[in-house]
C-alpha positions in Angstrom: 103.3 91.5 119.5 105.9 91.4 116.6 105.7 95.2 115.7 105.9 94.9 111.9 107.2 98.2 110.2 107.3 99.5 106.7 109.7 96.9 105.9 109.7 93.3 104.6 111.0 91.0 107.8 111.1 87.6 106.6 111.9 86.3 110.2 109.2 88.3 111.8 106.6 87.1 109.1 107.7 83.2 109.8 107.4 84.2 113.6 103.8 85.2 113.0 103.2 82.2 109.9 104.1 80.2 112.6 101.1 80.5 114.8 99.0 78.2 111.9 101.1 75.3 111.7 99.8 73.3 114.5 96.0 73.7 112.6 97.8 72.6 109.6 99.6 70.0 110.6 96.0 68.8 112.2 95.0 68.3 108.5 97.9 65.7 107.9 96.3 62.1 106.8 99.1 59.7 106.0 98.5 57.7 103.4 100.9 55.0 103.5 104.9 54.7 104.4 105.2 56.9 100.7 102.7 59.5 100.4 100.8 61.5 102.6 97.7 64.0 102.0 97.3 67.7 103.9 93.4 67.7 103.5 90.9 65.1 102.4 90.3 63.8 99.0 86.3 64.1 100.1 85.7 66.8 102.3 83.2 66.6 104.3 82.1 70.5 103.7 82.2 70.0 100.1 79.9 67.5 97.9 82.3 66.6 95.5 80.4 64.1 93.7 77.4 66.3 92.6 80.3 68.7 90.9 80.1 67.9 87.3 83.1 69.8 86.5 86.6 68.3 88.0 88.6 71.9 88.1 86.9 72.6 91.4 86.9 69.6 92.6 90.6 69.4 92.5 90.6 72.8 93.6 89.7 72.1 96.7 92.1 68.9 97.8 95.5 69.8 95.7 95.6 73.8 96.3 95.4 74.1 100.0 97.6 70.4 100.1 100.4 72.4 97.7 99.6 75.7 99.7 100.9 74.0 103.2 104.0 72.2 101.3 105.2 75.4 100.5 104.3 76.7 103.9 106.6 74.3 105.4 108.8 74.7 102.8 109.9 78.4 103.4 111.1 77.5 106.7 113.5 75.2 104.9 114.7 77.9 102.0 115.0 80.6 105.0 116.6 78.1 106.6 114.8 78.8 109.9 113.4 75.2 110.9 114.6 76.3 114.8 111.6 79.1 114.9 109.0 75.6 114.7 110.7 73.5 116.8 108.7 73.0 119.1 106.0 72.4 116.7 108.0 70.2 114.6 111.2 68.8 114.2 113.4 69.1 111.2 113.4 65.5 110.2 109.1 65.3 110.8 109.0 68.3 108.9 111.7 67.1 105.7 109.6 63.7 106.1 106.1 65.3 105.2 107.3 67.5 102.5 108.0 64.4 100.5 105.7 62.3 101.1 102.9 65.3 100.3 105.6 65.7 97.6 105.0 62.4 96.1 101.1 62.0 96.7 100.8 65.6 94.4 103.6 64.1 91.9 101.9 60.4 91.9 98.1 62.0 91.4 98.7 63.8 88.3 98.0 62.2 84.9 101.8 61.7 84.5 101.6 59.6 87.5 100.4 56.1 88.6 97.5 57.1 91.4 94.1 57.4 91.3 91.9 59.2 92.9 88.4 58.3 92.8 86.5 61.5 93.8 88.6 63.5 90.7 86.3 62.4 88.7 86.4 61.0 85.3 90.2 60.8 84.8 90.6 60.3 88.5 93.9 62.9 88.2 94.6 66.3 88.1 96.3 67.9 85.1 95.3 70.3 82.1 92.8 71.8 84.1 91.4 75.2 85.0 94.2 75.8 87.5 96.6 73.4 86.6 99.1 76.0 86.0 98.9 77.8 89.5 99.6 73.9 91.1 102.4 73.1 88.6 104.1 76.2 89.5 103.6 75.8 92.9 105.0 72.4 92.7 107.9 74.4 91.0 108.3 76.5 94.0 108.5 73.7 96.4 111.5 72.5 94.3 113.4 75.7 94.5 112.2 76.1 98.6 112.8 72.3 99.2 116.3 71.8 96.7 118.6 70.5 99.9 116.1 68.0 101.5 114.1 66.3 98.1 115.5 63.5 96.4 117.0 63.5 92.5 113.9 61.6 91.8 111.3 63.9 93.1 113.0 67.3 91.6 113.2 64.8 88.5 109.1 64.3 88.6 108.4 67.5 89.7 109.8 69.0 86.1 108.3 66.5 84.3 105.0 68.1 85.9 105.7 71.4 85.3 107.2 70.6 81.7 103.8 68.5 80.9 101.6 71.5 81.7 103.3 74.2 79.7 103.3 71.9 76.5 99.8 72.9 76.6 100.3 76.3 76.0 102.6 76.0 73.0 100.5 77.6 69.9 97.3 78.1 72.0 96.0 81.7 72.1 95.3 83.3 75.2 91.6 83.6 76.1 90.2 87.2 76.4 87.6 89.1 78.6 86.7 92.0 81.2 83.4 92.0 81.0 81.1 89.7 83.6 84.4 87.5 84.2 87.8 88.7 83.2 90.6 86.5 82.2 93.5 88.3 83.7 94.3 86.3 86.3 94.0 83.1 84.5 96.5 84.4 82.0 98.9 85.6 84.5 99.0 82.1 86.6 99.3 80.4 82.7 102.1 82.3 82.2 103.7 81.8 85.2 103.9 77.5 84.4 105.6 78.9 81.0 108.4 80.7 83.6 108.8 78.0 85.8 109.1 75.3 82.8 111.9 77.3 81.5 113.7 77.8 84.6 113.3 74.7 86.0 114.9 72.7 83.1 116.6 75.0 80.3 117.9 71.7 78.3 114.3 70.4 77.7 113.9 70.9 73.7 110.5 72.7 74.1 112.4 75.4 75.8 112.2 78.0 73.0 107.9 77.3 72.1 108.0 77.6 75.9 109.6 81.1 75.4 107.6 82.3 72.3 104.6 81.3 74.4 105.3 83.0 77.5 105.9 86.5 75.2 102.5 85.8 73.7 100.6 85.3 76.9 102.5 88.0 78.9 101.6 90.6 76.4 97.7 89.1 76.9 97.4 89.4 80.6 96.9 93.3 81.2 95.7 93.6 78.3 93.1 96.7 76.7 92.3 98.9 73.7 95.0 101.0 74.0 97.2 98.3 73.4 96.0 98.7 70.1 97.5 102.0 69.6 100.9 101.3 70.8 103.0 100.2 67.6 106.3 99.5 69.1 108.7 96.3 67.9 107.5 93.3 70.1 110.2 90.8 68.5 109.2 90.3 65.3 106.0 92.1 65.2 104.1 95.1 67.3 102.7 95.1 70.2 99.3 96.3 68.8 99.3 92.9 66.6 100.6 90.6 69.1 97.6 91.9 71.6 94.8 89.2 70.6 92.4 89.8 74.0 90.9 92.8 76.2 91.0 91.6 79.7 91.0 95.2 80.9 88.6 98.2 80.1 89.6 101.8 79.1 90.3 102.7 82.5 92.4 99.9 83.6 89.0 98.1 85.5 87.6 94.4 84.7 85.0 92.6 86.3 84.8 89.3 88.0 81.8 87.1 88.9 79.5 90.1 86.7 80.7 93.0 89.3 83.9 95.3 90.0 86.2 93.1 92.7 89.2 95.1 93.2 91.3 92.1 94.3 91.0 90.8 90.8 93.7 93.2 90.1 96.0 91.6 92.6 97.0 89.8 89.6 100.0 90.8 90.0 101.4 88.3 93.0 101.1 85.9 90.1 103.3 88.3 87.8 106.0 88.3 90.6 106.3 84.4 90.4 107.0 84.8 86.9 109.7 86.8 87.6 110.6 85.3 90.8 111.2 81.9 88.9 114.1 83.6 87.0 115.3 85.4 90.2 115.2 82.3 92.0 117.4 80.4 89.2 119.6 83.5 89.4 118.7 84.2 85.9 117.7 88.0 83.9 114.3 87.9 83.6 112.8 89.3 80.5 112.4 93.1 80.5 108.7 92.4 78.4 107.2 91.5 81.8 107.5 95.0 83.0 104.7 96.5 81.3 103.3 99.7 82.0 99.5 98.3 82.5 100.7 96.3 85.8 101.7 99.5 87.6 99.0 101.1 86.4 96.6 98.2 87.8 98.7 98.0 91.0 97.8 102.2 91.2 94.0 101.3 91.2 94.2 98.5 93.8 96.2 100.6 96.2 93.6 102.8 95.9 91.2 100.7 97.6 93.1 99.7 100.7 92.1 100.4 104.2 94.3 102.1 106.7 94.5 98.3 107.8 95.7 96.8 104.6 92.4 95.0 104.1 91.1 95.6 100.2 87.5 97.7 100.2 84.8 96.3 97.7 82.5 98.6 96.6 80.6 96.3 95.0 80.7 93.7 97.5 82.3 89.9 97.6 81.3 86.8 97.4 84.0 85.3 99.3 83.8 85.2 103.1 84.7 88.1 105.3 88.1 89.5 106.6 90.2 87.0 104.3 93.6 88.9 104.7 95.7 89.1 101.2 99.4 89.6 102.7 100.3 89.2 98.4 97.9 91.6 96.9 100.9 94.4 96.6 103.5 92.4 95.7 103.8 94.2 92.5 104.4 97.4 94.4 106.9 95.5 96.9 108.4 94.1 94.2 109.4 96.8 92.6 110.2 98.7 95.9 107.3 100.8 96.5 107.1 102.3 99.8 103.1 103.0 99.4 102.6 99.0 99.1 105.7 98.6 102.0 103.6 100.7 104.4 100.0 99.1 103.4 101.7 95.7 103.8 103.2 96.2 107.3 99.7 97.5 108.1 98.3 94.7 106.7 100.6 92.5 109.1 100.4 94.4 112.2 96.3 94.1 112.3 96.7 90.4 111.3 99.3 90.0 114.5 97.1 92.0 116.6 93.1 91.3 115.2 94.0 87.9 114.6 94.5 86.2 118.2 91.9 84.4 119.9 91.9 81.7 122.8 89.2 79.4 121.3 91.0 76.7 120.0 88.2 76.5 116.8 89.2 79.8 115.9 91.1 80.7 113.0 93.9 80.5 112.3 93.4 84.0 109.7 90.0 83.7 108.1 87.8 83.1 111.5 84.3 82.3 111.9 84.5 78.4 110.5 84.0 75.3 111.8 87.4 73.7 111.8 86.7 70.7 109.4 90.8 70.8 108.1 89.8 69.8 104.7 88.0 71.4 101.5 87.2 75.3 100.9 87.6 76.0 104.7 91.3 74.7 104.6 91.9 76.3 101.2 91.1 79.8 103.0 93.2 79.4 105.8 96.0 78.3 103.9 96.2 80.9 100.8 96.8 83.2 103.8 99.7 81.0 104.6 101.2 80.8 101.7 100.9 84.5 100.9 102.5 84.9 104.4 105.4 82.5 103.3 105.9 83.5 99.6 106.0 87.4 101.1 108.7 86.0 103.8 110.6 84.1 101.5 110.6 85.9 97.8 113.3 87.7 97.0 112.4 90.9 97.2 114.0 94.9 97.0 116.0 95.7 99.5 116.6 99.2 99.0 114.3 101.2 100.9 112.7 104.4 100.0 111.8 107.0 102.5 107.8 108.7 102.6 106.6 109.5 106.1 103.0 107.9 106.8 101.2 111.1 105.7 102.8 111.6 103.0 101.7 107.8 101.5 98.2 108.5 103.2 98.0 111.7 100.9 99.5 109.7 97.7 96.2 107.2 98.1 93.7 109.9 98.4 91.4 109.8 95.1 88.1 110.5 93.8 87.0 108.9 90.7 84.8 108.0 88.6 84.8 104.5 87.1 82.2 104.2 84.0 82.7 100.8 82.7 82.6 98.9 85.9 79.7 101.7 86.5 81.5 102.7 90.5 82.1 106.2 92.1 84.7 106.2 94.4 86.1 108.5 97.1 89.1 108.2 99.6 90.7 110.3 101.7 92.5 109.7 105.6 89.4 109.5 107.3 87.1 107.2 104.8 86.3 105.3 101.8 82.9 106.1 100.2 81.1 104.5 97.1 78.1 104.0 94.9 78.2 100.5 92.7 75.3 100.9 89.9 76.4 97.7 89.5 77.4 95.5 92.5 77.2 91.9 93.7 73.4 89.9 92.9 73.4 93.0 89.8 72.0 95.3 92.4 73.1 98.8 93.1 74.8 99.0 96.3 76.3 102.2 98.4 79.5 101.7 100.3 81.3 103.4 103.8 84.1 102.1 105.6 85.2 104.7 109.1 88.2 104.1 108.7 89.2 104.4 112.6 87.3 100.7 112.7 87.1 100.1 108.8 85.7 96.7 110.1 82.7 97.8 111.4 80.3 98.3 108.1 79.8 95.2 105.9 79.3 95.5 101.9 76.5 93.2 101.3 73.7 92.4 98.4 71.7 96.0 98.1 73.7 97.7 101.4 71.8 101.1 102.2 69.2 100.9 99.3 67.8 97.5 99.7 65.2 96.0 98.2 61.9 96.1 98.3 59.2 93.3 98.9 55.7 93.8 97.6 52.9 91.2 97.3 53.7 90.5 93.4 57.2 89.3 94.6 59.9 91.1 92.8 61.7 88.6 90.7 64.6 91.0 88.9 65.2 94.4 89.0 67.2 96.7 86.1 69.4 100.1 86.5 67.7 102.0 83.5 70.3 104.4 83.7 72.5 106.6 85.6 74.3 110.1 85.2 77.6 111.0 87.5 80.0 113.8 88.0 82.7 114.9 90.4 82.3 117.4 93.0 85.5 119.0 94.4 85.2 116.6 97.4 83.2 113.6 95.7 80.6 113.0 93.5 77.2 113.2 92.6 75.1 110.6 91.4 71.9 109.6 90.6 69.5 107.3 88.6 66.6 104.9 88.3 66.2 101.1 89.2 63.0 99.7 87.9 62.0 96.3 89.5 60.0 93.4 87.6 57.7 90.7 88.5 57.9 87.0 87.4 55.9 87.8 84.1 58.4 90.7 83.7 55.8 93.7 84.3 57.5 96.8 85.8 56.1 97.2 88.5 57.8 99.5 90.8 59.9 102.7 89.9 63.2 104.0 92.3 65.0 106.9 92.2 68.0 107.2 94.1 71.0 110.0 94.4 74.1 109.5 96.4 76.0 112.8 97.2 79.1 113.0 99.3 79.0 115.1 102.3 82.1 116.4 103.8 85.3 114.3 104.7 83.2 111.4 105.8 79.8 110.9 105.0 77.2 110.7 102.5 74.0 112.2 101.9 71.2 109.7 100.4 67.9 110.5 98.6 66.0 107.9 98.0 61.9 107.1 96.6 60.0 104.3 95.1 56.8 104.7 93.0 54.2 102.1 92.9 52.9 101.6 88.8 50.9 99.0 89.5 48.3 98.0 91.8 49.7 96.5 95.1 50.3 96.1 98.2 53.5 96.5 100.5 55.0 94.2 102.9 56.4 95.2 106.2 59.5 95.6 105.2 63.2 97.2 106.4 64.9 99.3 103.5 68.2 101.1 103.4 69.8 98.8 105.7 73.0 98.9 106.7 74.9 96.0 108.2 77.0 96.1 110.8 79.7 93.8 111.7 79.0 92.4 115.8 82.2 89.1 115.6 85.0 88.7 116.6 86.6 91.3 114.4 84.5 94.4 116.2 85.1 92.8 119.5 82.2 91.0 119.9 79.8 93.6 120.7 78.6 97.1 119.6 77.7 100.0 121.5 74.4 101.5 120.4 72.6 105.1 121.2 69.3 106.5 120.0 68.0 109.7 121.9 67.1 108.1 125.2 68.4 105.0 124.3 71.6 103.2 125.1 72.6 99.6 124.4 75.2 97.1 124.1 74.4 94.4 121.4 76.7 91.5 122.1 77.2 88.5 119.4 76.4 85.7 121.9 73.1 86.9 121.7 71.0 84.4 120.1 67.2 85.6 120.2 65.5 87.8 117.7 63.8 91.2 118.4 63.5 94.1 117.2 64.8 97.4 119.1 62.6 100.8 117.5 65.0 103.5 117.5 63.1 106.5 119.7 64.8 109.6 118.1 65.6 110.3 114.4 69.2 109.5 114.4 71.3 106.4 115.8 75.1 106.2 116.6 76.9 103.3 116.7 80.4 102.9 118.4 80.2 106.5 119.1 81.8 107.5 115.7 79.5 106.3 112.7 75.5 108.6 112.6 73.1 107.4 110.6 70.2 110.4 110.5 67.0 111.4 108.9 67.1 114.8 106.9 64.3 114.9 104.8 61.0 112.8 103.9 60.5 111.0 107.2 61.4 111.9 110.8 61.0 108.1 112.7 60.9 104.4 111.7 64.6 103.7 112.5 65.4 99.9 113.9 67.9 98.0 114.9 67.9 93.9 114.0 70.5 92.0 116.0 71.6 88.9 114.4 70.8 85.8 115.8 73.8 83.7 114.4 76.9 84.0 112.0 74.7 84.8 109.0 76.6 86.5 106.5 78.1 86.2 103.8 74.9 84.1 102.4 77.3 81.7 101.2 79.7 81.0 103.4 78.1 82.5 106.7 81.2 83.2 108.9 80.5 86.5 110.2 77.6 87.6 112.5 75.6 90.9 111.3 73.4 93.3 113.0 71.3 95.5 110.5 70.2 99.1 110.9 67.0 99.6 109.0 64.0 101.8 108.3 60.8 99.7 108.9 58.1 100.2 106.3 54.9 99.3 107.3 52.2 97.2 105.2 49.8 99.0 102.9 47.8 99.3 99.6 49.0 101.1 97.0 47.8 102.6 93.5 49.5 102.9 90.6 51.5 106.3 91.1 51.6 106.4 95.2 55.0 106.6 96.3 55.7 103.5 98.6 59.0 105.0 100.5 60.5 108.6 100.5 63.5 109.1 102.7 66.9 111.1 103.1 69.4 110.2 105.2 73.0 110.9 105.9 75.3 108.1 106.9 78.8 108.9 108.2 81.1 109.7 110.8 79.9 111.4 113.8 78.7 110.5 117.6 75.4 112.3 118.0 73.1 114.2 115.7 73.9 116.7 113.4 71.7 120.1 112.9 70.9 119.1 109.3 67.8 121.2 108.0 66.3 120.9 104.0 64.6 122.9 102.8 62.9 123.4 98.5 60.6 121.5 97.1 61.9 117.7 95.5 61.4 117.5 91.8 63.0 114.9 89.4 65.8 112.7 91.3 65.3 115.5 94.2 66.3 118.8 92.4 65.3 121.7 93.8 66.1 120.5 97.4 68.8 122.4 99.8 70.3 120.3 102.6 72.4 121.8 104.9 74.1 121.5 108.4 75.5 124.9 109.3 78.9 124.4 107.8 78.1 122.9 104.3 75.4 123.9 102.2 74.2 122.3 99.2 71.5 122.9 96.6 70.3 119.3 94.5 70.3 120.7 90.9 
């Protein structure tokens, strides 16, 4: 084990970067004695050709090709080449980096090859994108100076020159609702920064400059911009601000939902500044803007003890994909909260991350190996944060907090309205309610945050939805109303579910208190208004991670029962849950208070089945089985409470009043907290 503290140890981070190289260097496809490819330019787990767009095509060959370069790069600029050595030698290593050098440089539409599954213009260039390779190219340049020839440095500014031309009187594009354009802007900007570093004699130079103050000032950008009348060269900042990539409270969304790794934005914000750092240049004091720290604040706020980012409103990427970058504004700029998060982050990658199956891995695990398209992208935008967080050149001053102290400093409870989220942290868990979540379906949220790996965020986690014989086709959150408790919040609201001719035909009603330190209390009822009839059914699930991450297996206990699930079980079955309550790993309770006493399950996954997508985790669920039935217009369909926490057996919870309108009236208590639903 490396023992990673709350400092940045570029050696110790190579020593650990170091255990992916022999799976990249499996990747390697030499093209011929000039140019040489890490990937495929057709992977075989991605249809290129029924893409009509190119972006992602090219996505999915140059990034993770240009992610590995600078990989093997850092080990150059760090000038520690002996740590891999008996991985790769010096000279094998200098001879890949240009030839992968040239194949990116020759492939461009300044170059002279083609590649026939780019599509149309069989190059890359001027795409969605672009700007994050071109920079990345720059990067290699600086990383790779001492062992690239005059020509390739040469080409490799021509690149990064052609791509910021592009930016010279173009507004910025604006956005925070359904798919924000901050990060986009930020990556755009950082081409600007590199262009101007890399060659400060090129005669665009100064429309390079003007640009990158116009689309700095439009990255983290909101309405209160609009307020703030200060001199921003010749203008104000309040007329220079042409977009909204931010709401009111510093929150934007990304694929329609609240992702709070969209605001790890700024690891693109240090590569601005990192390309005048790197050049041993000032950089310009407009990049510091009070809306990146500000940002940064939020996404602290939603890290794990273990450094991994919590979604309240789900992903859509695949699970456990570590982001060694997502601080690097707070590291940047010396902030021993984002120090001690990131050394977290390291030591559960050094420990969590080891395996002895050799089609493991290396840091985003449950793929096939394939070595080419989105599953070698994955593996190696880890790397590359691990080498750009090695390598950058970042504070070395160090400011003293002691763990509890930074613990305490991320401890919130807040209410997000335009992303529609309540969120509460504290030492011993994260708790949430998305009204709006991944698949546009309200979603509730724990992590434990003694195995914050254990609960999985997925499509309608703990409310589900339901399945009647008119198939529900959409569903709608007619409204909502939330407020902070002195420990949490309180929230409730309606979700009314369509058919395909868009007749409502069921009604929900659904509150989501927080209970204590580390659990929440959930109320939860759907009305029939039609004429129907119910499907056997699991609601409220909640899904449990049983991979590699958990250890592959999880210890189960329901009165009586006691069981280990392991995930090299393959069959299907069902296991009824004998008593009211279940525990799982002896520290997270789920347990009936009020409306139903029994109907508890537990569903073991037969394979890696989640997320839908990308499918490399295996997931148990934890439901309650509704049976078939008939149902009027007006019959309720499914009444249950339930609290779901921390805790290793059953707690004496008791209700008692009679439910009225989203469950006022009721009192639930368990002989230390008491609390009347009003």
């Amino acid at each position: 084990m490396l023992h990673f503290t709350d400092k940045i140890e570029s050696q110790k981070i190579l020593r650990l970067l170091s255990r992916s190289l022999p799976y990249y260097l499996k990747s390697w496809d030499e093209i011929d004695a000039d140019n040489g490819l890490f990937g495929s330019i057709d992977p075989p787990y991605f249809n290129m050709r029924s893409v009509g767009s190119s972006s992602p095509v090219i996505e999915y060959v140059l990034r993770p090709h240009l992610n590995i370069l600078c990989i093997l790069g850092s080990y150059i600029y760090q000038n520690n080449t002996d740590l891999i050595g008996a991985i790769l030698s010096r000279d094998e290593l200098v001879n890949k980096i240009k030839k992968g050098v040239n194949w990116a440089c020759g492939t461009h539409l300044t170059g002279h090859l083609d590649v026939e599954t780019f599509l149309s213009r069989k190059r890359w260039g001027e795409n969605w994108r672009s700007s994050l390779w071109a920079s990345q190219l720059g990067l290699i340049c600086v990383y790779c100076k001492d062992v690239l020839t005059k020509a390739q440095m040469q080409r490799i500014r021509e690149i990064v020159a052609f791509e910021a031309d592009r930016f010279i009187d173009l507004p910025p594009p604006g956005g925070c609702e359904v798919d924000t354009k901050i990060e986009e802007n930020a990556q755009d900007s950082m081409v600007l920064a590199w262009a101007i570093n890399l060659d400060p004699s090129h005669p665009n130079v100064e429309k390079w400059n003007e640009a990158l103050q116009r689309w700095s000032v439009n990255i983290a950008s909101s309405i209160h911009d609009k307020t703030d009348h200060t001199r921003f060269f010749d203008s104000s900042v309040a007329a220079s601000v042409t977009t909204q990539n931010l709401y009111p409270d510093m929150t934007a969304e990304n694929h329609g939902f609240f992702a709070p790794e969209v605001l790890a934005y700024g690891q693109w914000i240090v590569l601005v500044m990192a390309a005048y750092a790197l050049h041993n240049e000032e950089r310009p004091s407009y990049l510091e803007r009070k809306a990146h720290q500000r940002t940064f604040d939020i996404l602290l706020r939603f890290c794990m003890p273990n450094g991994m980012i919590y979604s309240p409103g789900g992903s859509d990427m695949p699970m456990f994909i570590p982001r060694p970058m997502a601080l690097a504004w707070g590291l940047w700029h010396n902030d021993p909260r984002a120090l001690h998060m990131a050394g977290r982050l390291l030591s559960w990658m050094d420990t969590c991350l080891l395996t002895n199956m050799e089609n493991q891995g290396p840091w985003v695990f449950g793929f096939q190996q394939s070595h080419a398209g989105w599953e070698l992208q994955f593996q190696s935008q880890v790397g590359i944060e691990l080498a750009m967080l090695a390598s950058l050149p970042f504070s070395k001053e160090q400011r003293f907090f002691s763990p509890g102290q930074i613990e305490n400093s991320i401890d919130t409870r807040h209410i997000y309205p335009y992303v529609e989220v309540c969120y509460r942290r504290n030492i011993r868990t994260s708790r949430s309610m998305a009204w709006k979540a991944i698949g546009n379906h309200p979603l509730i949220g724990i992590s434990i945050h003694n195995q914050p790996e254990l609960i999985s965020p997925f499509k309608g986690a703990l409310v589900g939805i339901p399945s009647v014989n008119n198939p529900v086709k959409r569903w709608r959150v007619t409204f909502h109303e939330d407020k902070l408790l002195r420990d949490g919040f309180d929230t409730f609201g309606r979700i009314d579910y369509y058919d395909a001719e868009s007749n409502r035909i069921l009604e929900r009603d659904l509150r989501v208190i927080t209970w204590g330190d580390e659990g929440l209390i959930v109320l939860d009822k759907i009305t029939a208004l039609t004429k129907l009839q119910v499907n056997e059914q699991y609601l409220s699930p909640l899904y449990l991670v049983n991979d590699h991450w958990t250890g592959n297996s999880l210890d189960f206990c329901s009165g009586s029962l006691r069981e280990t699930f392991t995930s090299d079980q393959k069959k299907y079955r069902e296991v009824v849950c004998p008593s009211f309550w279940a525990s799982i790993q002896n520290h997270l309770l789920f347990q009936f208070l009020w409306g139903r006493t029994k109907g508890l399950c537990y569903l073991p996954g037969a394979d890696r089945n989640a997320p839908p997508y990308w499918k490399n985790c295996k997931v148990d669920m934890l439901g309650v089985r509704v049976d078939p039935m008939d149902a009027d217009a007006g019959t309720v369909i499914y009444k249950t409470g339930y609290y779901i926490g921390a805790g290793k057996g059953p707690r004496p919870f008791k209700s008692a009043g009679t439910a009225g309108e989203f469950f006022k009236g009721l009192v639930i208590m368990d002989g230390k907290i008491t609390i009347g639903v009003d």
